[in-house]
N, C-alpha and C positions, 0 to 999 in steps of 0.2 A: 188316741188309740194305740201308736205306737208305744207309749211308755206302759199301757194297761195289759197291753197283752203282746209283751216282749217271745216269749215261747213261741208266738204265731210266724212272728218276723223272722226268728234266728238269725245267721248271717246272708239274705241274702239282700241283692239292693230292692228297695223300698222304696215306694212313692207314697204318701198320704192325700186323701183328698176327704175333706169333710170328716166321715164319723167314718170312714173307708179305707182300704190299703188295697192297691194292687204291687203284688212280687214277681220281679223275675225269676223263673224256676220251673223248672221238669215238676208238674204235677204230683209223677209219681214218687219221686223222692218226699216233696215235702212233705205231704199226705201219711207219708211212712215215719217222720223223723215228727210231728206236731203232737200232744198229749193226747191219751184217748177220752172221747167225749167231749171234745173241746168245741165242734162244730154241730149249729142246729140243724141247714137245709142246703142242699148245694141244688143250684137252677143254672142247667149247662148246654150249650150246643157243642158238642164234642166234635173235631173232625172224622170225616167222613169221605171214604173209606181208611182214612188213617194216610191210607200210600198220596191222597192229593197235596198232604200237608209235607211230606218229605220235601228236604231242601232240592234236589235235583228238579221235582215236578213245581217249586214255587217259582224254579229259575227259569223255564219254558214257560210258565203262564207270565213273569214278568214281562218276556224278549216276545211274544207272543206265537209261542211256537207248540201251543195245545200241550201236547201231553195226555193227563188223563182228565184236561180242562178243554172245555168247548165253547163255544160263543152262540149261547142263544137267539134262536132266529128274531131276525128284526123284521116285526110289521107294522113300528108307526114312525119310522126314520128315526129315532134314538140310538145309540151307543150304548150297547150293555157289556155288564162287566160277563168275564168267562165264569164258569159253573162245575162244578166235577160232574165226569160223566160215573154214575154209582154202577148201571150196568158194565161197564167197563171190566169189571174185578171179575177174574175166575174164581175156581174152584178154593185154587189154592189162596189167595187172596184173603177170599170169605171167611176161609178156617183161620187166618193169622187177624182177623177182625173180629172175630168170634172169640180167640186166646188173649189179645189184647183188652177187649172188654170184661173178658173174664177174671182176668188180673186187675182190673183197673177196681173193681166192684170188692175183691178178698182187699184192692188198698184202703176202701175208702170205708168200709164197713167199720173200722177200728174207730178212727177218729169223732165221726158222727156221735150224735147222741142216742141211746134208743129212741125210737120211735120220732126221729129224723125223716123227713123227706127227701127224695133227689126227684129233679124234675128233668127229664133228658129228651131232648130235641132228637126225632131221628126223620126220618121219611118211610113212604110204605114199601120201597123195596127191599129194605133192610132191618128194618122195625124187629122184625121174629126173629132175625140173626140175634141182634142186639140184647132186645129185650131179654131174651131167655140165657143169653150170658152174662146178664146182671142178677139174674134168679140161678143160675148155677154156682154166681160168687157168692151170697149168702142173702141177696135182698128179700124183700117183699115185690111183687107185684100188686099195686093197688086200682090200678088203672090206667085208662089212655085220654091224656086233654086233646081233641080235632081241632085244630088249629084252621077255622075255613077261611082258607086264603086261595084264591085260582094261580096258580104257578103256571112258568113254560116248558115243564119237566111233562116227557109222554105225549100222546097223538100225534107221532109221527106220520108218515106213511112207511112201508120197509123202505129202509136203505138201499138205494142203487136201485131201485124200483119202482119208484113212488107214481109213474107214467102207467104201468103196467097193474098195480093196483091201489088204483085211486082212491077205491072204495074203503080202503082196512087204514087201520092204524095197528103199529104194532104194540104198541101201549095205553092207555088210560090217560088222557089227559088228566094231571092232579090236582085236585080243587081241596083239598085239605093237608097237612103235614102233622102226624101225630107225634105226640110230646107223653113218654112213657112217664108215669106216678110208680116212683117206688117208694119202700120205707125201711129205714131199720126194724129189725124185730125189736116188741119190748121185752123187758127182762122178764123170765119166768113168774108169771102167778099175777104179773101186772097189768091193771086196765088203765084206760086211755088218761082216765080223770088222772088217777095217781103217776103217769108218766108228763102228764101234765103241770102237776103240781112238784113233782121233783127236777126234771127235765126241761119244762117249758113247750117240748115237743108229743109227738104221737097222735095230731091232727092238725088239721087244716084250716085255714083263717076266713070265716065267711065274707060275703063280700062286703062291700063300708055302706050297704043298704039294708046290711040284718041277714039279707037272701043267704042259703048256701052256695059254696064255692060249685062251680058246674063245668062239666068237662068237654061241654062244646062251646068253643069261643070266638063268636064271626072277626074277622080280621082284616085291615089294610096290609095290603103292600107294603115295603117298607120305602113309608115317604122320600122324597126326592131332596127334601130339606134336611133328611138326617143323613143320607146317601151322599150329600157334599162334605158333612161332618168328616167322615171317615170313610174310605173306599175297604170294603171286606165283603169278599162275596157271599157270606151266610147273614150277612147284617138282620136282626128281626127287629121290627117296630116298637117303640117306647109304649104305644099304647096298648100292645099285645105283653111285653116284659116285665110292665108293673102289672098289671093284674096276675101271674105266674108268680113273679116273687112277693105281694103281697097277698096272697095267700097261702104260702112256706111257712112262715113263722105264724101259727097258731093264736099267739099271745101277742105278738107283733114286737116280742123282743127275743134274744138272739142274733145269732152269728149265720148271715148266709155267703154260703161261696162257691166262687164258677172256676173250678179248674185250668176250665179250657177258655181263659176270659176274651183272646182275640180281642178286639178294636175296646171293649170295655163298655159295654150296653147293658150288660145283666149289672155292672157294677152301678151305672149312674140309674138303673131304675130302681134299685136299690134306694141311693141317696134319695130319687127324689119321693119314696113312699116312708121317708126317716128311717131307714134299716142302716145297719149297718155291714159290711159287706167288705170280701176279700176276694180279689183277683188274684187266679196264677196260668200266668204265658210265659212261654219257655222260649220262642220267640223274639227278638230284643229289638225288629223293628215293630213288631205291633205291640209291646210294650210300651216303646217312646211315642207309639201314633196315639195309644188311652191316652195317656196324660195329656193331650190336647182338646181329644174327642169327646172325654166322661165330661168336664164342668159344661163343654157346647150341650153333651146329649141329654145331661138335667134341667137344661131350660125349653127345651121343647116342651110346647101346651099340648096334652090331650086330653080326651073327652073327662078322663075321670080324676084330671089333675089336681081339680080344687078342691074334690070330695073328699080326693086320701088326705089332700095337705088339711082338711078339717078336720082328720081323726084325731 
């Protein structure tokens, strides 16, 4: 792949694995400096709220000294990892969350194909910020995948109160995390078939039973066995990840890529549905932590593992 699609690489350093590249590099450069049309689907968990991934807040959650990271309540004697707290963000916060997605959506729009997907991981607090700042950069809103997974984000009791009202919670325990469906626009006058047959893209991959692709997808935890792979506290499940990114590519061929690729889980569920796939983290220790993580995270078995490798 390296030698096939030198343009994608440029200078920076490169790891290869299988039919795959993960790059180190600031997203938004590369994204700006790659050919247009060159990418079919990007399926990303982008950080969140942005401020938890800055270097200063990475160094308090290392030394364990919070920040805007918290340690979810423990009720079965386990050891969990810390979490960002999303309500944490003001006013002013929200607005440089909302500019930064804004921008991030006028970079990625060039690149993409028409009628490309991006599949974007957010949560319900922030979901509406989000979303509609990737509809102000130029996308499609196509829909929302529910992701039903029970989290330990919400059902507290208030803060500093919790004796006095036992009864409330001041949030919603979350039993689902939605994953926004955008698209490129297709070119003027063009329908799906014909971006299909020129593009490859401008829908969606039914599932490896004939079924349509469906936007509510019951889900595990993210097992304990992939959780020793690689410590990242967004980590999502292999069997939640392949079914997202084989449904991106329409035709089942094409270029998908995760930006924000962190520990490198959208990359290996990639490989292991034959896709081929580019990781970009800017990051240079979760960089060197993929290239351990992605050949562990493609051999984890799940339920739909041998169906896809039949396709």
């Amino acid at each position: 792949m390296l030698k096939k699609y030198p343009q994608l690489t440029l200078n920076y350093s490169v790891y290869e694995y299988g039919q795959s590249l993960i790059i180190h590099a600031d997203c938004f450069e590369w994204l700006s400096l790659i050919p247009e049309c060159s990418i079919h689907a990007i399926v990303t968990d982008p950080p969140y709220g942005v401020k938890e991934y800055d270097f200063d807040q990475l160094e308090k959650k290392e030394n364990g000294k919070g920040g805007i990271w918290r340690i979810p309540p423990s009720f079965d004697g386990n050891i969990r990892s810390p979490l960002p707290r999303f309500t944490a963000l003001n006013d002013k916060e929200r607005a440089s969350l909302y500019r930064f997605f804004l921008e991030w959506a006028k970079v990625v729009i060039r690149p993409v194909c028409p009628g490309g997907h991006i599949f974007m991981a957010s949560n319900t607090f922030l979901s509406q910020l989000v979303f509609q700042a990737l509809v102000d950069g130029g996308l499609e809103y196509r829909g929302t995948v529910i992701r039903l997974v029970r989290t330990l984000r919400g059902g507290d009791r208030p803060k500093n109160a919790e004796e006095e009202f036992d009864g409330v919670c001041s949030m919603p325990r979350g039993c689902f995390e939605p994953w926004g469906i955008f698209r490129k626009p297709l070119l003027k006058g063009m329908k799906v078939s014909d971006c299909l047959k020129e593009f490859g893209t401008g829908g969606l991959r039914r599932k490896a039973d004939g079924n349509p692709f469906e936007d509510v997808i019951v889900s595990e935890r993210t097992p304990q066995k992939e959780r020793i792979i690689v410590e990242h506290p967004s980590l999502k499940p292999q069997s939640f990840l392949r079914k997202i990114v084989y449904a991106s590519l329409p035709l089942g061929k094409g270029i998908v890529v995760d930006p924000f690729m962190g520990s490198g889980s959208t990359i290996a569920a990639a490989e292991a549905v034959g896709y081929q796939a580019i990781g970009i983290e800017r990051y240079k220790d979760y960089f060197e932590k993929s290239k351990i993580a992605i050949p562990k995270l493609i051999m984890i078995q799940t339920e739909d593992y041998q169906t896809l490798l039949q396709m």
